[in-house]
C-alpha positions, 0 to 999 in steps of 0.5 A: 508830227514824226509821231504822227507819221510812225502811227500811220505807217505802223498802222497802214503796215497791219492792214497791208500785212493782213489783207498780202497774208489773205492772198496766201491763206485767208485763215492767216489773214483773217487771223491778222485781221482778227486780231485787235491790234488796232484797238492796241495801237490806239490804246497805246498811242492813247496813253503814251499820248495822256498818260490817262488810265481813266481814259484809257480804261473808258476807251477800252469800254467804249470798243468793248461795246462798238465791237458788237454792232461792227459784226453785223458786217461780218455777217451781212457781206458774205451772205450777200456775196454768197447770195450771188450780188456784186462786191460794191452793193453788197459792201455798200449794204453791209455799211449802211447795215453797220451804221445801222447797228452803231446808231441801234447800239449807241442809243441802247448804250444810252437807253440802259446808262452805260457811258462810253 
């Protein structure tokens, strides 16, 4: 249960730390933010929690290929923003347009054979 509570606290710790940096410079927050160091934590937390290199490395993959459809909201968010329309809509476009991407790319995964 402790190990449970220091991930969550660490983890909680880089979002916060990112989005205070943002509120000084948005290049320092978007450095932050940019930085995978949530896939290190659970990479981390994976195998100090299996002791599993195979796992891990099928983790590892498994980001690899996700990260490409979660940019569709990098993109969707601020040319809505930009466009004019409201933070909630475009947000809530953004995510559906993400979850759109995610189902796209998990069935093209699966199409050409890739296992994650």
């Amino acid at each position: 249960m402790l190990d449970q509570l220091i991930k969550v606290l660490l983890t909680s710790v880089l979002v916060v730390t990112a989005s205070e940096a943002a509120k000084r410079s948005v290049v320092l927050g978007a450095l932050i933010a940019s930085l995978p160091l949530t896939s290190i934590l659970a990479m981390i937390w994976l195998y100090a929690d299996t002791r599993d290199p195979q796992r891990l490395a099928a983790f590892a993959t498994g980001i690899f290929w996700l990260v490409l459809p979660s940019l569709v909201m990098l993109i969707v968010l601020p040319l809505l923003l930009r466009k004019g329309f409201a933070f909630a809509p475009s947000l809530a476009v953004s995510v559906a347009a993400t979850t759109a991407s995610y189902l796209v790319m998990l069935r093209l995964l699966k199409w050409f054979g890739i296992a994650i």
